[in-house]
C-alpha positions in Angstrom: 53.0 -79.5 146.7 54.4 -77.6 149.9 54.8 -73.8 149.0 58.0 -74.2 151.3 60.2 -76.7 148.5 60.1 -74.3 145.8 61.3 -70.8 145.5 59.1 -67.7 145.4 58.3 -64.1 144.3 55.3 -61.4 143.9 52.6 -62.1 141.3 53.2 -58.0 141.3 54.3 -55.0 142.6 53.7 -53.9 146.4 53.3 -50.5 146.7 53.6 -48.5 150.0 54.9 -45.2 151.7 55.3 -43.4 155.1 58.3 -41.9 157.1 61.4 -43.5 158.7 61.9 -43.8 162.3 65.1 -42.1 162.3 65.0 -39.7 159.4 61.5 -38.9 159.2 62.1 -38.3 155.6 58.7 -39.7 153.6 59.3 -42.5 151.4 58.0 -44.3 148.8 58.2 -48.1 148.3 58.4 -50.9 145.5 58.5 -54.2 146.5 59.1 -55.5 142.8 58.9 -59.9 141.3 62.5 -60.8 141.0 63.9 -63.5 139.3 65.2 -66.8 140.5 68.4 -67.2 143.0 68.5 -63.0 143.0 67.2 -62.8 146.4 66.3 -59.8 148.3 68.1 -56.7 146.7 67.1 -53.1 147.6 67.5 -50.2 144.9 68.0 -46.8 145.5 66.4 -45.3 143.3 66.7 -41.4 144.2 70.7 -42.6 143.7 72.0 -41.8 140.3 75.7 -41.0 140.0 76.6 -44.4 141.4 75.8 -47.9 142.1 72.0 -48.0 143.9 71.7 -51.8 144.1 72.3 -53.2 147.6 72.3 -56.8 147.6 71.4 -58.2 151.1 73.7 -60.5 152.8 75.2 -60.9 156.1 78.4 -58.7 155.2 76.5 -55.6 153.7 75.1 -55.1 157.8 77.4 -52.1 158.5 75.2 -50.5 161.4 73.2 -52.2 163.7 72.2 -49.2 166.4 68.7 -49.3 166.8 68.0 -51.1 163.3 69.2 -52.8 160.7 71.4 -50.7 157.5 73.2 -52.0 154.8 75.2 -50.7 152.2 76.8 -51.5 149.0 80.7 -51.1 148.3 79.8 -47.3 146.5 78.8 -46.1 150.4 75.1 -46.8 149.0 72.7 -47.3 152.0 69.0 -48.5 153.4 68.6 -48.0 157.3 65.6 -50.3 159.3 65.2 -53.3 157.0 64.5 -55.7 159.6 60.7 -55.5 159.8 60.6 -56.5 155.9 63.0 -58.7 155.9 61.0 -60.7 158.8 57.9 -60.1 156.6 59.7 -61.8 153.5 61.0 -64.6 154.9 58.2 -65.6 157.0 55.5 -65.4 154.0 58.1 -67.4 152.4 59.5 -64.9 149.4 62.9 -65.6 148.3 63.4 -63.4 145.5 62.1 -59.7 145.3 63.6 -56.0 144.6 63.0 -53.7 146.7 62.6 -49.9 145.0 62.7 -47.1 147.3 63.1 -43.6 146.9 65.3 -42.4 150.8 67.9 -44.2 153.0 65.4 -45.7 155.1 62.5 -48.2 155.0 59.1 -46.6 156.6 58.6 -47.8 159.9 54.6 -47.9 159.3 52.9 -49.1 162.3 56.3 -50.6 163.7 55.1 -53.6 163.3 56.0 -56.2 160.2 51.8 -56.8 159.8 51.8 -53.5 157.4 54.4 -55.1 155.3 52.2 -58.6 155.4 49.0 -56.7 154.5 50.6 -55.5 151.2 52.1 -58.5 150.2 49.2 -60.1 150.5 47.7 -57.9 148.2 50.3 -57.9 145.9 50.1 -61.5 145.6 52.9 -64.5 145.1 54.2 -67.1 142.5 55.8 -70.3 142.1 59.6 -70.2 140.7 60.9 -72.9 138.9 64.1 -73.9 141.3 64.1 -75.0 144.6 64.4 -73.5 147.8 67.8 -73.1 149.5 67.5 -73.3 153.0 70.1 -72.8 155.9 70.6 -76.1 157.5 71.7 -75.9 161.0 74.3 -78.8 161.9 76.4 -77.6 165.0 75.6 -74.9 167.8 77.0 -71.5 167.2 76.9 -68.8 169.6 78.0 -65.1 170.0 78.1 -63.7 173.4 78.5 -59.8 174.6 78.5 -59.6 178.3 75.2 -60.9 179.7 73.6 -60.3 176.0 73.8 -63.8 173.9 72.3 -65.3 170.8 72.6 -69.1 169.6 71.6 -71.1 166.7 71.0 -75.1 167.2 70.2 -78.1 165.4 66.6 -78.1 164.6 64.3 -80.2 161.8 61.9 -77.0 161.9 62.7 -73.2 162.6 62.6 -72.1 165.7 62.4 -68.9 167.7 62.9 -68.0 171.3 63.6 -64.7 173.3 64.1 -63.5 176.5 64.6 -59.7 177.6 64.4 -58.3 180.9 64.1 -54.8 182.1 63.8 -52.9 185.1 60.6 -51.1 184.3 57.1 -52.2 185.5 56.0 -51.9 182.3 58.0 -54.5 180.6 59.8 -56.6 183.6 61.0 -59.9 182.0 59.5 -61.1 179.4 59.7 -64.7 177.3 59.0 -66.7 173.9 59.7 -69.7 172.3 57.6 -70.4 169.3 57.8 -72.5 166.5 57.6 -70.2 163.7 56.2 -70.8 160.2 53.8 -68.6 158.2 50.7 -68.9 160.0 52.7 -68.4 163.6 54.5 -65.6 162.6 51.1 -64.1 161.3 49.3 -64.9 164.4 52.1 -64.5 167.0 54.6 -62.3 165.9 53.1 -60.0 162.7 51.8 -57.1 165.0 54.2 -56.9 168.1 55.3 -53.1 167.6 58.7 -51.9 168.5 59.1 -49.9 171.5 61.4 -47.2 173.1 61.3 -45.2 176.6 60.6 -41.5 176.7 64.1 -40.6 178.1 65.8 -42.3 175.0 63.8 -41.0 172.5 64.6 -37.5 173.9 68.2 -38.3 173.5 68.0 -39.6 170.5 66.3 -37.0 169.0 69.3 -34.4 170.3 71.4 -36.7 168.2 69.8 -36.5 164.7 68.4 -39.8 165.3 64.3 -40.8 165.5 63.1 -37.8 163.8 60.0 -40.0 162.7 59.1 -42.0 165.9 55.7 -41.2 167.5 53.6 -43.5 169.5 51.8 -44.1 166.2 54.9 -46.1 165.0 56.4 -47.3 168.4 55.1 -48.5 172.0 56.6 -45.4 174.4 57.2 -46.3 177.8 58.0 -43.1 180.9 59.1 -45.1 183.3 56.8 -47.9 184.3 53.7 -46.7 182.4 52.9 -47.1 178.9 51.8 -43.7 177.3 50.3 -45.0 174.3 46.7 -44.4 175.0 45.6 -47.4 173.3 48.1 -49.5 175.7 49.6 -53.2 174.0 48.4 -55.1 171.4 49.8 -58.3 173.5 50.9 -58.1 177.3 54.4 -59.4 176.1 54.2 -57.5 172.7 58.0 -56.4 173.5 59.5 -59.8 173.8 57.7 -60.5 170.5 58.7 -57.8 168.7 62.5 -59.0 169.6 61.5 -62.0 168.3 60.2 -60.4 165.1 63.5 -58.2 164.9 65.9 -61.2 164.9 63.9 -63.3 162.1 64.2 -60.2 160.1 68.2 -59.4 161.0 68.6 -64.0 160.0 67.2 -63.2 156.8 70.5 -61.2 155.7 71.9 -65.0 155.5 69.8 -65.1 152.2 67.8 -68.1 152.8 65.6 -69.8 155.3 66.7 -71.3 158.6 66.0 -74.6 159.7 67.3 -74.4 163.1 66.8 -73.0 166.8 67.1 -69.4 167.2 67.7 -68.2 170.8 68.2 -64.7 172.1 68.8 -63.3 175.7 69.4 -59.7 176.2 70.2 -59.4 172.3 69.0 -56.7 169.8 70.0 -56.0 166.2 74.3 -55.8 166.8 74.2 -59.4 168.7 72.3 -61.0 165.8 74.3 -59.9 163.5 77.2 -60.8 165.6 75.6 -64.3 165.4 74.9 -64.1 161.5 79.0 -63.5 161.4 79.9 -66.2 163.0 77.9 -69.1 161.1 79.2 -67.6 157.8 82.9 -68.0 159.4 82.0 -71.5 160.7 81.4 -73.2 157.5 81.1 -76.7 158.8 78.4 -75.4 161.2 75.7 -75.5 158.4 74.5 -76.4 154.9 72.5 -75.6 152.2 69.7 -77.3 151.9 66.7 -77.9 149.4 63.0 -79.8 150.6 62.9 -81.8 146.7 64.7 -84.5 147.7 62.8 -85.1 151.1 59.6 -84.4 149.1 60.1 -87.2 146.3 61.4 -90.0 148.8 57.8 -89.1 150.8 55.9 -89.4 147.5 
């Protein structure tokens, strides 16, 4: 029977640790089973004197500048969720509580493969209720200026990107892929984010990635790339866009089965997008794969 018609967790814990990109505080991580219909829920656990559980969804996104952060109605935050969250839904875990012990997830490699690497090892389980995914019935679309995302009709999930950038070293880039497990692991998993000098600089001057380092990030000065080890892919940037908005879809709480297509958009258009389906009710459904499966049987 298809893993994809029935909902999943961890066989156990995934354990992990490293810094955040823009704290550069060191933190330690729990990716815990959870039970059925809980979803994704991330505990704070160096909180005590109020509530640590946030509960993902598409209305606890209250910062989108250069990640993903939510936050829970006690002011209760996790920054950079994103490469997780792409991780999770693409290795097809519904349910799972996420422990940590800082305001932001480590950015490891900057990559999700990190995250896929532990799961793995951690291991997943069956759950007896089906899986709830996001039907896509009408085109919705959210566009800033000449930055625009859309979500289509589609009987599988699908994922394209296209960025463009005056620098050599990037230039314009596109993807369209249909993504499941295996694609996301062999297209998507290792595509690393990236940043120019100049911005990093700036950022820095602003209290913001404390914790980025060409270990954890692709650095570009101009046209050249100064990581000495160069790309993983020669478009590893469009693909690590891609990767980014798979990750900022998952605060929907389920699975897409639609088209996904970005143009000039980063973490505040998706969840611009993500807005907009939940306010267009008619534009989608829920959806579970047990019916389909028993009239193929």
């Amino acid at each position: 029977m298809p893993a994809s018609v029935f909902q999943q967790t961890l066989q156990g814990p995934a354990i992990f640790a490293g810094v955040g990109v823009h704290t550069g505080a060191y933190t330690r991580v729990s990716v815990r089973p959870a039970p059925v219909n809980s979803g994704i829920v991330f505990v704070r656990t160096d909180v005590l004197d109020r509530d640590n559980r946030v509960p993902v969804s598409g209305e606890a996104v209250t910062k989108t500048q250069l990640g993903t952060v939510i936050e829970n109605a006690a002011g209760v935050s996790v920054a950079t969720i994103e490469h997780l969250m792409a991780a999770l839904v693409m290795l097809n875990i519904d349910n799972a509580t996420v422990e940590l012990d800082g305001p932001e997830m480590p950015i490891m490699d900057g990559s999700s493969l990190p995250f896929v690497q532990v799961l793995d090892r951690a291991g997943r389980r069956g759950q007896d209720a089906p899986r709830r995914y996001i039907e896509i019935l009408d085109v919705i679309e959210y566009v800033d200026g000449d930055k625009r995302a859309t979500l289509s009709p589609s009987d599988r999930f699908e994922v394209a990107f296209e960025i463009a950038f005056s620098s050599a070293a990037i230039g314009r880039q596109r993807v369209d892929l249909a993504m499941d497990e295996q694609a996301f692991r062999r297209e998507l998993a290792d595509c690393r984010t990236f940043g120019f000098l100049h911005e990093v600089e700036y950022l820095r001057s602003i209290g913001l990635a404390r914790g980025g380092s060409m270990e954890n990030a692709v650095v570009i000065d101009g046209d050249r790339i100064l990581n000495p080890e160069g790309l993983r892919r020669p478009d590893e940037f469009v693909r690590h866009k891609a990767l980014d908005a798979i990750g900022d879809l998952y605060v929907l709480g389920a699975p897409i089965l639609g088209r996904f297509e970005g143009v000039l958009a980063g973490h505040g258009v998706n969840n611009m997008l993500v807005r907009a389906l939940m306010a267009n009710p008619q534009a989608w459904r829920h959806r579970t794969l047990v019916q389909d499966l028993a009239e193929a049987v």
